[in-house]
MIMIDO-503698 format. One record per residue (C-alpha): x, y, z; residue number from 1; chain. Coordinates in steps of 0.02 Angstrom, whole numbers, padded with zeros to 5 digits. Layout:
REM residues N
       u       v       w  num  cadena
       X       Y       Z  NUM       A
...
END
This chain:
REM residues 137
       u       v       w  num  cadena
   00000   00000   00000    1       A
   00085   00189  -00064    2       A
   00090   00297   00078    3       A
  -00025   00462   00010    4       A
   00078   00629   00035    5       A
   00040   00807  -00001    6       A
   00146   00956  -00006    7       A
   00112   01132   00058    8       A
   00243   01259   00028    9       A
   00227   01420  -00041   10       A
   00410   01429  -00144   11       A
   00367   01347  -00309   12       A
   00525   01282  -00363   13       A
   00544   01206  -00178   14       A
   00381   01134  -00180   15       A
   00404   01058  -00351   16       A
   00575   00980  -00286   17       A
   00492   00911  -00155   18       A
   00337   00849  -00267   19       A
   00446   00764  -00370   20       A
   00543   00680  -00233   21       A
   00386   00603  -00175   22       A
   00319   00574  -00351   23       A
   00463   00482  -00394   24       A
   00473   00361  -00233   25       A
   00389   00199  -00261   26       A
   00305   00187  -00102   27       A
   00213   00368  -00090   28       A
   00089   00410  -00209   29       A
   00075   00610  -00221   30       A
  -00088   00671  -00187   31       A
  -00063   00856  -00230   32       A
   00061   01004  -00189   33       A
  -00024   01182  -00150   34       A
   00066   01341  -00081   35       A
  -00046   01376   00049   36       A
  -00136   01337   00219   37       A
  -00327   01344   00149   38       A
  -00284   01272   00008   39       A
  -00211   01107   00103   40       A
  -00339   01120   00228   41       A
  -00473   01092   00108   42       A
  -00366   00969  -00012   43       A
  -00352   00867   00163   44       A
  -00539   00874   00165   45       A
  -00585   00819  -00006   46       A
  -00481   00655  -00033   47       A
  -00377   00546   00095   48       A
  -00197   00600   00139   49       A
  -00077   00493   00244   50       A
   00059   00629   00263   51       A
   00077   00822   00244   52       A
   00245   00900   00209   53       A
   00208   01058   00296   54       A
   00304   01222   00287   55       A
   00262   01360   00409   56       A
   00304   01525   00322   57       A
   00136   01526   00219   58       A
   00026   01682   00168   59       A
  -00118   01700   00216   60       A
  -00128   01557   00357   61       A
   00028   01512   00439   62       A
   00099   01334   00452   63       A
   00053   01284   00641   64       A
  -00113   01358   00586   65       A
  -00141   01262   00450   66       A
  -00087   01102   00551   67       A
  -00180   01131   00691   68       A
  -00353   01112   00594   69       A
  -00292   00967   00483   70       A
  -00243   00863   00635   71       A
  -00404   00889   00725   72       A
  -00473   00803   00580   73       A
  -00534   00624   00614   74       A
  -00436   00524   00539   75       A
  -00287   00652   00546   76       A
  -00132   00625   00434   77       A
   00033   00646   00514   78       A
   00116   00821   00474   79       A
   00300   00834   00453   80       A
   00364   01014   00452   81       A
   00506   01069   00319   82       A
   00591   01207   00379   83       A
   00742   01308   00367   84       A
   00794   01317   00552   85       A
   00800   01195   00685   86       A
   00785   01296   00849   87       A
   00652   01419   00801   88       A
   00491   01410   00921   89       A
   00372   01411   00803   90       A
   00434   01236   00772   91       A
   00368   01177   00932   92       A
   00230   01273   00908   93       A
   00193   01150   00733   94       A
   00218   01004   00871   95       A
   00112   01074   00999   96       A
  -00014   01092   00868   97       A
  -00009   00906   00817   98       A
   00148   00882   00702   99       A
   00240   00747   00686  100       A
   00411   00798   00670  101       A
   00508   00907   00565  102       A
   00650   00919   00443  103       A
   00777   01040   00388  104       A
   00739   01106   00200  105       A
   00928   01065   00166  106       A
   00910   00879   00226  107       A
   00949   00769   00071  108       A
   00807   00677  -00008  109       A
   00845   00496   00075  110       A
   00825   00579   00242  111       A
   00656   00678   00204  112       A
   00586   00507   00116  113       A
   00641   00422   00279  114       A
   00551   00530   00405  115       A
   00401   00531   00285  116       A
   00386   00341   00313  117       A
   00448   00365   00513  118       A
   00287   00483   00524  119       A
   00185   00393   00404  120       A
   00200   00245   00517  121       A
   00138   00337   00695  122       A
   00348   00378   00739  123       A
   00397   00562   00765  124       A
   00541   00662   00694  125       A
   00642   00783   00793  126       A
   00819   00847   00773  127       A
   00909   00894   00910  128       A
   00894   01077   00912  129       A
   00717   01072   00968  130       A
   00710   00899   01074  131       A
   00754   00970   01238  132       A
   00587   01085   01207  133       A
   00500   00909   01140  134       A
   00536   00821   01279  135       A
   00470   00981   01422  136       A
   00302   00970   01311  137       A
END
């Protein structure tokens, strides 16, 4: 069974990269990649999604926004932040609000496929900037 992933990131060349990392891994199937919080929010709505690749910089609804209504859904798929810093509080916001994990946008592409199947699977993510703050949640 292909793991179903989405991709939210408002940069379209980085959200195409990251489309066609998923599109091209056997096991995912790519449901869609949009560029912003409503726009995932309702794609989660409309057809099942097993993982969201969420970024947190996004207009008009930010990231731990935008992951806090699609994991009160029922049933919820497991969001993995990208992000460019590993430290930043807003990170732990995105886990507070019900993310799974995160990775660096500068991870290579084995490393983002394997926390996509880590999170995919009920795991978590964390690097070790933030787990300190993980771990006091």
């Amino acid at each position: 069974m292909s793991t179903r992933v989405a991709v939210v990131d408002d940069h379209p060349i980085f959200r195409d990269g990251l489309a066609a990392l998923v599109d091209s891994t056997p096991d995912f199937d790519l449901v869609g990649a949009v560029a912003d919080g409503p726009e995932i929010v309702a794609l989660v709505a409309e057809q099942p999604v097993d993982v969201v690749l969420m970024d947190l910089s996004l207009p008009t609804m930010s990231g731990v926004e935008a992951t806090a209504r699609i994991t009160s859904r029922s049933p919820a798929p497991a969001v993995l932040v990208v992000t460019m810093v590993d430290d930043d509080d807003t990170v732990v916001a995105a886990l507070r609000a019900g993310a799974r994990g995160y990775v660096l946008k500068g991870a290579p592409g084995e490393e983002i496929v394997a926390a996509v199947r880590t999170v995919a699977s009920g795991g978590a993510v964390f690097g070790a900037g933030v787990a300190g703050q993980v771990l006091a949640l």
